[in-house]
C-alpha positions as a printed Julia matrix, in Angstrom:
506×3 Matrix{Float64}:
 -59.25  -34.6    34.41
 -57.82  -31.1    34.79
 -54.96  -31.8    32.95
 -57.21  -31.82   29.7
 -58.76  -28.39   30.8
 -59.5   -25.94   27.78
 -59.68  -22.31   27.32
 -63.08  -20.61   25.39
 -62.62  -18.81   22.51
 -63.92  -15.88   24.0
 -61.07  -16.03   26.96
 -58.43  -16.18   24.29
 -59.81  -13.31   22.31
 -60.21  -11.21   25.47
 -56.69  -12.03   26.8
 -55.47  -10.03   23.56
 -56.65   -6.5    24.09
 -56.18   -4.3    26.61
 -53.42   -2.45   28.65
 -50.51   -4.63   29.48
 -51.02   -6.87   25.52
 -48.45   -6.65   23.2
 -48.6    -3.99   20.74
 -50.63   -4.19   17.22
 -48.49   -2.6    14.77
 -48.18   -5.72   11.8
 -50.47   -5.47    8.48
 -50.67   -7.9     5.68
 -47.9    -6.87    3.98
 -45.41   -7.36    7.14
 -46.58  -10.25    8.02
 -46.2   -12.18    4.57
 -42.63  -10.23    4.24
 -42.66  -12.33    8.13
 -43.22  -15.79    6.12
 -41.03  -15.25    3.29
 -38.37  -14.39    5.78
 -38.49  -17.51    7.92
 -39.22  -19.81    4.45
 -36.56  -18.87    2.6
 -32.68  -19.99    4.26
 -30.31  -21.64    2.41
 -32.85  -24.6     2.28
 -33.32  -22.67   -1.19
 -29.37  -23.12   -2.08
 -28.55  -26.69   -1.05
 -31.77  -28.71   -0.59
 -32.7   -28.24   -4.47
 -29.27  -28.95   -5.54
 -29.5   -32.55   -3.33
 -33.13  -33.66   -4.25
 -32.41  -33.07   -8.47
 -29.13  -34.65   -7.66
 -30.34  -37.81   -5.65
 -34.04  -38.22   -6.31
 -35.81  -35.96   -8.82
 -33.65  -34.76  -11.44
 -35.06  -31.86  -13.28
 -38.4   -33.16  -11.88
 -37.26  -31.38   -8.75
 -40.03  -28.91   -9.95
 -42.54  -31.49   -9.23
 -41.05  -31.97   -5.88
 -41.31  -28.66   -4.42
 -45.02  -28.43   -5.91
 -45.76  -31.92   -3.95
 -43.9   -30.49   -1.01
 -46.13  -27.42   -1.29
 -49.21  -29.42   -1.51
 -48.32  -30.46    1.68
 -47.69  -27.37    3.41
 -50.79  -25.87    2.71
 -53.05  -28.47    4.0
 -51.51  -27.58    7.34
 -50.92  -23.66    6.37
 -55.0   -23.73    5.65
 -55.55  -25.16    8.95
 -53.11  -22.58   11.0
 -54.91  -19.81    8.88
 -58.66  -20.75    9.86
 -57.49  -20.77   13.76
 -55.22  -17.86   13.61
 -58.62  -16.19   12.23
 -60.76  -17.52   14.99
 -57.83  -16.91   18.16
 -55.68  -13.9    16.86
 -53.21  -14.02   19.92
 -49.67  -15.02   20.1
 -48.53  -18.31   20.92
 -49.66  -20.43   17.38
 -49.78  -24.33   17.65
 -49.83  -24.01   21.72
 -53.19  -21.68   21.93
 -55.03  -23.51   19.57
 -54.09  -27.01   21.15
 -55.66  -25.27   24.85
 -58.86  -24.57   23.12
 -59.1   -27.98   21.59
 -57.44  -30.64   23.0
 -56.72  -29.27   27.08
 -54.11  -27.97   29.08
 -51.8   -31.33   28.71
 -51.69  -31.62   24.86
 -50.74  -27.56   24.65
 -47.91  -28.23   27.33
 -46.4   -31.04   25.01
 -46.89  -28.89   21.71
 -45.82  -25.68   23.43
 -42.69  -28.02   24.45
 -41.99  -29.07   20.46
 -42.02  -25.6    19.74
 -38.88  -24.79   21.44
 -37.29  -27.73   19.1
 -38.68  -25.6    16.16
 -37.82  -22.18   17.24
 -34.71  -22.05   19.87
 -33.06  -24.98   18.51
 -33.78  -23.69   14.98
 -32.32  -20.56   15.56
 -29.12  -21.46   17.24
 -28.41  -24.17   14.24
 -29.03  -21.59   11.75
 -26.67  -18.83   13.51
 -24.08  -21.35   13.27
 -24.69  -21.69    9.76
 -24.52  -17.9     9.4
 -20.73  -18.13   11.13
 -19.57  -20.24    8.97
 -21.03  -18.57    5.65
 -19.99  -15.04    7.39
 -16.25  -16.51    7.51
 -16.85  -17.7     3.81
 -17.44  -14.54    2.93
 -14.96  -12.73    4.47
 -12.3   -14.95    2.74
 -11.55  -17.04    6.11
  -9.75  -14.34    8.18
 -11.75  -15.35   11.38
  -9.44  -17.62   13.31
 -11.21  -21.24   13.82
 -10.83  -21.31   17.46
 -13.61  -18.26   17.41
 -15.75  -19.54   15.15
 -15.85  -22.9    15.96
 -17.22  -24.72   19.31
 -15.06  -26.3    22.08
 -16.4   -29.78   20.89
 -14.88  -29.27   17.63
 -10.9   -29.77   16.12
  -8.95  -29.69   12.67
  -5.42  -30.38   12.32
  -3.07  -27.75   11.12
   0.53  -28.25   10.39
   0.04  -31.28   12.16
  -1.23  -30.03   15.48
  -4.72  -29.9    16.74
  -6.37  -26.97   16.99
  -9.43  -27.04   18.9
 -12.2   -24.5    18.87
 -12.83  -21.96   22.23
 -16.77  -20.43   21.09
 -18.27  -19.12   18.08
 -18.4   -15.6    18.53
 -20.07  -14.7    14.75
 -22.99  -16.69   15.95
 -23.13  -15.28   19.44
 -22.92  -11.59   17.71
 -25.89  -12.12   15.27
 -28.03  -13.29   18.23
 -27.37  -10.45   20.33
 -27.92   -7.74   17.24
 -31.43   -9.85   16.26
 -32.0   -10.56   20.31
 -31.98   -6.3    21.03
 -33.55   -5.5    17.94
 -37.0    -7.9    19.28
 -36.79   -6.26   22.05
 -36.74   -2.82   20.78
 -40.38   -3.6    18.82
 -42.19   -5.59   16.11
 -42.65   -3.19   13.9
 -39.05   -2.38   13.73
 -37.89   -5.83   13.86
 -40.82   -6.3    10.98
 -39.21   -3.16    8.91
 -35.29   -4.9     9.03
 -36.55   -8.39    8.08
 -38.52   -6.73    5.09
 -35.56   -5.23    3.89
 -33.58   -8.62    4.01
 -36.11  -10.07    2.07
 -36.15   -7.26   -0.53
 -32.71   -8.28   -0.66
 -32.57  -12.07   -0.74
 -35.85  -11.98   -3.28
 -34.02   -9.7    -5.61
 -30.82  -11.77   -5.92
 -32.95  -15.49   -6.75
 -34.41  -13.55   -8.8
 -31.43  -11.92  -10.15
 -30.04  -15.55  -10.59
 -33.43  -16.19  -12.52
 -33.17  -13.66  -14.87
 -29.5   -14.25  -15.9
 -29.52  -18.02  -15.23
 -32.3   -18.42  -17.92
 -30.35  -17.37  -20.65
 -28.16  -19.85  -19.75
 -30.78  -23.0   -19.76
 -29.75  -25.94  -22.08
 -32.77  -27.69  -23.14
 -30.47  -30.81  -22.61
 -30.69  -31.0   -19.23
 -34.18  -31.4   -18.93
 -34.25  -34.47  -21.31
 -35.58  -36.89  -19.94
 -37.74  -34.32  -17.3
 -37.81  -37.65  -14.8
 -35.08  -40.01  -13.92
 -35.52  -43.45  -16.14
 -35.18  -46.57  -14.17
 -32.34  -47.13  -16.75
 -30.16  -44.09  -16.18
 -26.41  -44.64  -15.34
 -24.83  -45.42  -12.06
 -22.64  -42.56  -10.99
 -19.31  -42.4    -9.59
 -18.76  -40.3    -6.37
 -15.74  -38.28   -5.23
 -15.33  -40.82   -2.45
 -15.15  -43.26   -4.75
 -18.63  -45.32   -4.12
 -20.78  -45.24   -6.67
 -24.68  -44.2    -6.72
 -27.71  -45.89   -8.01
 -31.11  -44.78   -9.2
 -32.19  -48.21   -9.74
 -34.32  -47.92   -6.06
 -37.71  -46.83   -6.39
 -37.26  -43.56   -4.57
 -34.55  -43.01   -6.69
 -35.82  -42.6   -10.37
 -39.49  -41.71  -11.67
 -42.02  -40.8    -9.43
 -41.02  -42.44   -6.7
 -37.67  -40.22   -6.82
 -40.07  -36.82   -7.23
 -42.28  -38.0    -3.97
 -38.74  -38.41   -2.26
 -37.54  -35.51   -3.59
 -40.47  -34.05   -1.88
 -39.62  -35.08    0.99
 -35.91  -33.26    1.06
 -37.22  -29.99    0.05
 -40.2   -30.04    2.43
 -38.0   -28.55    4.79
 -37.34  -25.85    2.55
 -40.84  -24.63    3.61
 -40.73  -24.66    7.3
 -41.29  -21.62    8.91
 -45.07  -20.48    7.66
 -46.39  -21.01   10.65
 -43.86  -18.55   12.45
 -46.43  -15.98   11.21
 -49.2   -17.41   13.02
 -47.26  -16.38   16.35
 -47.5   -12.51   15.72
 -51.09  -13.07   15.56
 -51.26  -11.0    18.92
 -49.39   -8.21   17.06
 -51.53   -8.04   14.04
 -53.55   -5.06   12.86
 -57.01   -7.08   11.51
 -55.72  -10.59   12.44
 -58.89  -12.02   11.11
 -58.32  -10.6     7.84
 -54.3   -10.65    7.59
 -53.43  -13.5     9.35
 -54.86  -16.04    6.58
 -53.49  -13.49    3.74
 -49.59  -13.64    5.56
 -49.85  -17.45    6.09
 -51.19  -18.11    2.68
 -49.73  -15.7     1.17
 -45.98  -16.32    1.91
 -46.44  -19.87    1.27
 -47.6   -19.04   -2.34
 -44.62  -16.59   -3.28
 -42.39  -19.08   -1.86
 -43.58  -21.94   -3.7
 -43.35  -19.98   -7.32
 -39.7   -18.92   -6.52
 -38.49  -22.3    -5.52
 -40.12  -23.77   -9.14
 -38.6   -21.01  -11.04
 -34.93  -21.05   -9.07
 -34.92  -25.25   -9.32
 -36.03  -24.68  -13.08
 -33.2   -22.65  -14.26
 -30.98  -24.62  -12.04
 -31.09  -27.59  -12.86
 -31.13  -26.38  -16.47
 -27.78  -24.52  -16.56
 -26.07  -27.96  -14.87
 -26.92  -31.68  -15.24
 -28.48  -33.4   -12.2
 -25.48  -35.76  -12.16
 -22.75  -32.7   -11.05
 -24.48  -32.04   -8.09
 -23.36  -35.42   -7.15
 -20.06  -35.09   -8.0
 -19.29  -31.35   -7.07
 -20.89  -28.4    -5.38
 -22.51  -29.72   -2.93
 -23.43  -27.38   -0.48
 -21.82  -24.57   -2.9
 -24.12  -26.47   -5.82
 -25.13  -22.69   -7.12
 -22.44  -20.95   -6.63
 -20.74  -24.04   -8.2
 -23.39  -23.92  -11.45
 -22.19  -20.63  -12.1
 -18.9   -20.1   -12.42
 -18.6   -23.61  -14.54
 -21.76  -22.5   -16.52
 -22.23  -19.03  -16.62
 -18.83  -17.85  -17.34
 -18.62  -13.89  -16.87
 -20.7   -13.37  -13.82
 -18.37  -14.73  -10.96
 -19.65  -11.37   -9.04
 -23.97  -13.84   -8.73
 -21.77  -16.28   -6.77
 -20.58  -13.56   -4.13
 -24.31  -12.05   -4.07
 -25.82  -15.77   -3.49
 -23.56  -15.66   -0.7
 -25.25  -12.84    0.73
 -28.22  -13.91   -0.35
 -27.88  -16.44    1.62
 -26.62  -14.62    4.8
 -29.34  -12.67    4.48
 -31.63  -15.75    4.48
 -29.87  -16.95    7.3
 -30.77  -13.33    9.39
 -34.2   -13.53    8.55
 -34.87  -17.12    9.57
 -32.97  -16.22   13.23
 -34.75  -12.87   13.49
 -38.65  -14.65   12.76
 -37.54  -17.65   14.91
 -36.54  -15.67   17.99
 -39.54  -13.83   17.88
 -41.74  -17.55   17.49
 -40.13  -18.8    20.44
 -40.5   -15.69   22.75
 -44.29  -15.15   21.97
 -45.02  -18.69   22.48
 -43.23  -18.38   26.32
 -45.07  -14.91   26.73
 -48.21  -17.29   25.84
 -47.03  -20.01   28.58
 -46.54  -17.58   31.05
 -49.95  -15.59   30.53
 -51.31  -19.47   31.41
 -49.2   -20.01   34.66
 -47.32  -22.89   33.15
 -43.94  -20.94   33.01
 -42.61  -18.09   35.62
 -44.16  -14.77   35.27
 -40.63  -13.55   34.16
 -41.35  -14.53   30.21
 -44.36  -12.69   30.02
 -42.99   -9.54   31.99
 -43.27   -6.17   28.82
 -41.23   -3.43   28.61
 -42.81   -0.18   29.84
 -41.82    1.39   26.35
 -41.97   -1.14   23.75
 -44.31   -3.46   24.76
 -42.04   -6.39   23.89
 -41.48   -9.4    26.43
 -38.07   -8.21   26.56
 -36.75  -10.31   29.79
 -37.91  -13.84   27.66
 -35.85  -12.25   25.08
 -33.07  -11.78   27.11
 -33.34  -15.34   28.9
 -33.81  -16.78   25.35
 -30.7   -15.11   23.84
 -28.95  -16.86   26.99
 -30.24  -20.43   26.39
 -29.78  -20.04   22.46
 -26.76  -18.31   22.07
 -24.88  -20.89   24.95
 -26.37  -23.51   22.4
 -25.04  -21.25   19.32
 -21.3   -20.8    20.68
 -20.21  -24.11   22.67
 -21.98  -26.67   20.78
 -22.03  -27.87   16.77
 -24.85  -27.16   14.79
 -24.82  -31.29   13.88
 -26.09  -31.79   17.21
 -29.46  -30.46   16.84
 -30.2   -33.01   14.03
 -33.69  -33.01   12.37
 -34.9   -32.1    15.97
 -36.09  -28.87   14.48
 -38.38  -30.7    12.06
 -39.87  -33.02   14.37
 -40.95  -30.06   16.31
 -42.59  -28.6    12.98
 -44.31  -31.93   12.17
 -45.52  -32.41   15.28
 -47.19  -29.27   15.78
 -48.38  -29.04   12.53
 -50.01  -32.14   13.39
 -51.52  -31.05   16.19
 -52.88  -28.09   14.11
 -54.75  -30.02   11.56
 -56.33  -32.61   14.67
 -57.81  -28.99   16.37
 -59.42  -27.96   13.0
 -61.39  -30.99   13.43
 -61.98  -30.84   16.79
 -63.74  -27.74   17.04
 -65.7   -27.94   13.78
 -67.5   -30.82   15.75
 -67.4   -28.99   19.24
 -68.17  -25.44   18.49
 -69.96  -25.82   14.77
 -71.76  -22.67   14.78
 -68.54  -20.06   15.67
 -67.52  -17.03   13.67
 -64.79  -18.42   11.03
 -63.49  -15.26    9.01
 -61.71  -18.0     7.24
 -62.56  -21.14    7.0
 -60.53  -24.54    5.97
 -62.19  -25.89    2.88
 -63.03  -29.67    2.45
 -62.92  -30.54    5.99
 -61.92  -32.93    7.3
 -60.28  -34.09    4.17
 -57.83  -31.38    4.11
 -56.95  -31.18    7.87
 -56.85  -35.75    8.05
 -54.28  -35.45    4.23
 -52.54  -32.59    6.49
 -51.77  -34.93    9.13
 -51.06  -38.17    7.56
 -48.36  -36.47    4.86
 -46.71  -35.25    8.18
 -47.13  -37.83   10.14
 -45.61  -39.39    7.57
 -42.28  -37.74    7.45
 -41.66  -38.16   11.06
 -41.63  -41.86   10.55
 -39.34  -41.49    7.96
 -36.88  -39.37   10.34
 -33.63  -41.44   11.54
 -34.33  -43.87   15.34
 -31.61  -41.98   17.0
 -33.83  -38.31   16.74
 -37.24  -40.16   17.6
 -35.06  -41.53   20.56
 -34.12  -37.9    21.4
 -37.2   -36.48   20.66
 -38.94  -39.08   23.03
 -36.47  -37.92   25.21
 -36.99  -34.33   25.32
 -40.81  -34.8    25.89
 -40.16  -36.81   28.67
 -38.38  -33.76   30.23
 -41.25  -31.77   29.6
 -43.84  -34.22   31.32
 -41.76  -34.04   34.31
 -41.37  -29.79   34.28
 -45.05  -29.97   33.41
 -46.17  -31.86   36.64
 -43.41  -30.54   39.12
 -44.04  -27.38   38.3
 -46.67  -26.21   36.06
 -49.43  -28.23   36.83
 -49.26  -26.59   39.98
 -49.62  -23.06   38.47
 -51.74  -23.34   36.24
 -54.11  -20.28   35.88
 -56.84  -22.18   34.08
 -56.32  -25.45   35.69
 -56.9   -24.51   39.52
 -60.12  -23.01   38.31
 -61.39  -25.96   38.81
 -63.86  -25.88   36.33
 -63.39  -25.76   32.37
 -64.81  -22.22   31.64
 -67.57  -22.25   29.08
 -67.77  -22.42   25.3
 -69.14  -20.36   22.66
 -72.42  -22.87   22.47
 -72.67  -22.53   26.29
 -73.21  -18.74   25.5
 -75.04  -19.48   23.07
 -77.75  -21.53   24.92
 -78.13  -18.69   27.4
């Protein structure tokens, strides 16, 4: 069927150079600094605060090495085919050589879950933090959506757009489109920045570590029921609750804290010697990340008990350990703040630039107007999908509430990282003898524990996001066959072109 048509290898790798290709400018360096900037958000701040609280305890450590586990059966798979096919478009090019024209569609789909949704939730995040920071003085009604209210002095105010969020699109939208390797130099600095204060908050917060509060390291079956704010009261009786049970949950909660890696593997196009630094920036990110989320849930959840972040902080859990814990430096809580912010920037910035390689990718293929893939005569960016992507994401950003989007976002993730550890498989079996400057070890082990964990942890996600989830695929079926079926590069070929064995055998 031509729906499951495939791209070769070598039509990928040819589509890359030449005139009218986006512009290699990204080393190894740039493209890890790439990683660390979409990994680490606030998912740092307030996911480690909740799994210690509800699941892990101090064992939260434990957590975030299990969660890392996971991640890097599927970041070993994205780094073998971002060696092999070092082209934009991640998840969705290596689905076309695999799997066919159909399964890339409904991947390349997912993405935009991951990417556009991603970033609009994450600029409204930013507003609200921004406000935060600036002690409040934006008025609610331009930093809040028309969908949301709050009563004050008895009267409901309702919100007109969120104009914070709609500014740091626009700054992060013109910046892509100026270049990569500028957008590459700003999110390095704002990683130099959020790096240095966690481990700032390291540094200081470990002289502040009482012993205490990692006795008992896991959660007894026996510990104490607590009493919330709300006045309900918590149990870690359950199984996924307490012990090791609680740690593989707690896993689960701070997995998220992780997404982003594979943002990387969409400036593969852009990369110097992709099939040398496009394994080292996947893997590479992944493994600073994971030793600053040990150290950070370390020393937090030894300068406060487990139990407060239950009862208080919250969201604010750092901010909250240190100025009841580490009386004297008030000034950390402001600079997590920023740190934070400039987490927030980061994760926007990488996540813009996902999403509009993976339409310039589309669009190469026929299955999206030619308008996404159109460059700039100077910069070599595909400034108009910028432009039509600040438009879709920042209407998202100002008029609706970041609650919307749900775990949307991670279904996308999952799902393509899925996908990803299937078409390792796939073409070990179909193309055997090709040129792998880095290859997935213990396969298919790796790629089959890759895709179960995540697998996994969509099942786990609430009915009402499947339901939506189901429902946004649906959507892209029927764009697929009204519209790109039809215009389809590869597909009204007629013919699947050949594969590197069919060369081979000539």
């Amino acid at each position: 069927m031509k729906v499951f048509v495939k791209k070769s290898i070598e039509q990928l790798t040819a589509s890359a150079e030449g005139e009218g290709t986006l512009k290699r400018t990204l080393g190894a360096g740039s493209l890890i600094a790439l990683g660390i900037g979409a990994i680490i958000g606030a998912g740092l701040f307030v996911r480690t605060a909740a799994a210690a609280g509800e699941h892990a305890g101090a064992a939260v450590t434990l957590s975030f090495i299990v969660a890392a586990i996971g991640c890097a059966f599927a970041g070993l798979c994205y780094a073998e085919f971002a060696s092999i096919i070092p082209i934009a478009g991640s998840a969705y090019t290596y689905a076309y050589a695999t799997m066919g024209e159909l399964v890339a569609w409904v991947i390349g789909w997912a993405l935009i879950l991951e990417y556009a949704l991603g970033a609009a939730t994450v600029s409204i995040s930013w507003s609200e933090y921004a406000n935060k920071l600036l002690g409040g003085k934006i008025p609610y009604e331009w930093c809040h959506s028309p969908m949301e209210s709050i009563l004050v002095n008895g009267q409901s105010v309702h919100g007109i757009a969120n104009l914070p969020a709609l500014a740091i699109l626009a700054i992060l939208s013109l910046l892509l489109i100026k270049g990569t390797q500028e957008s590459a130099l700003v999110n390095g600095i704002i990683v130099f920045i959020k790096v240095a204060i966690v481990l700032v908050f390291i540094a200081i917060g470990w002289q502040f570590i009482n012993p205490a509060n990692h006795t008992p390291y896991i959660i007894p079956a026996t510990q104490p029921d607590i009493k919330l704010p709300d006045g309900s009261t918590y149990s870690y009786a359950p199984f996924f609750n307490h012990g090791w049970g609680g740690i593989l949950s707690g896993a689960g909660v701070v997995f998220f804290a992780f997404i982003g890696f594979d943002a990387v593997s969409t400036a593969a196009q852009e990369a110097k010697n992709p099939s040398r630094d496009m394994p080292i920036g996947i893997l590479g990110s992944l493994v600073v990340c994971t030793i600053l989320y040990i150290l950070f849930s370390w020393v937090l959840t030894g300068v406060a008990p487990f139990t407060d972040f239950m009862k208080s902080g919250k969201e604010a859990s750092v901010a909250y350990a240190i100025s009841t814990y580490m009386h004297g430096y008030g000034w950390l809580s402001t600079m997590v703040t920023i740190a934070i912010l400039a987490g927030f920037s980061s994760v926007i910035l990488v996540m813009l630039m996902g999403q509009s390689r993976v339409f310039y990718t589309m669009s190469n293929d026929g299955l999206l107007p030619k308008i996404f893939s159109d460059l700039h005569p100077k910069f070599r960016t595909p400034y108009k999908s910028n432009m039509i992507l600040f438009v879709f994401v920042g209407a998202f950003a100002a008029f609706v509430p970041g609650s919307v989007a749900g775990d949307l976002t991670s279904i996308g993730t999952l799902f393509a990282f899925i996908l990803v550890c299937i078409g390792v498989i796939i073409l070990r079996y179909t193309n055997p003898t090709l040129k792998r400057p880095f290859k997935t070890p213990l396969v298919p082990i790796v790629p089959i524990l890759g895709a179960l964990i995540c697998g996994g942890m969509i099942y786990g996600l609430p009915k009402e996001t499947l339901l939506s989830a189901f429902g946004w695929m649906v959507l892209g079926l029927l764009i697929y066959f009204g519209y790109s079926r039809k215009n389809s590069k590869l597909g009204n070929i007629g013919d699947v072109l050949p594969t590197a064995s069919d060369f081979e055998k000539q």
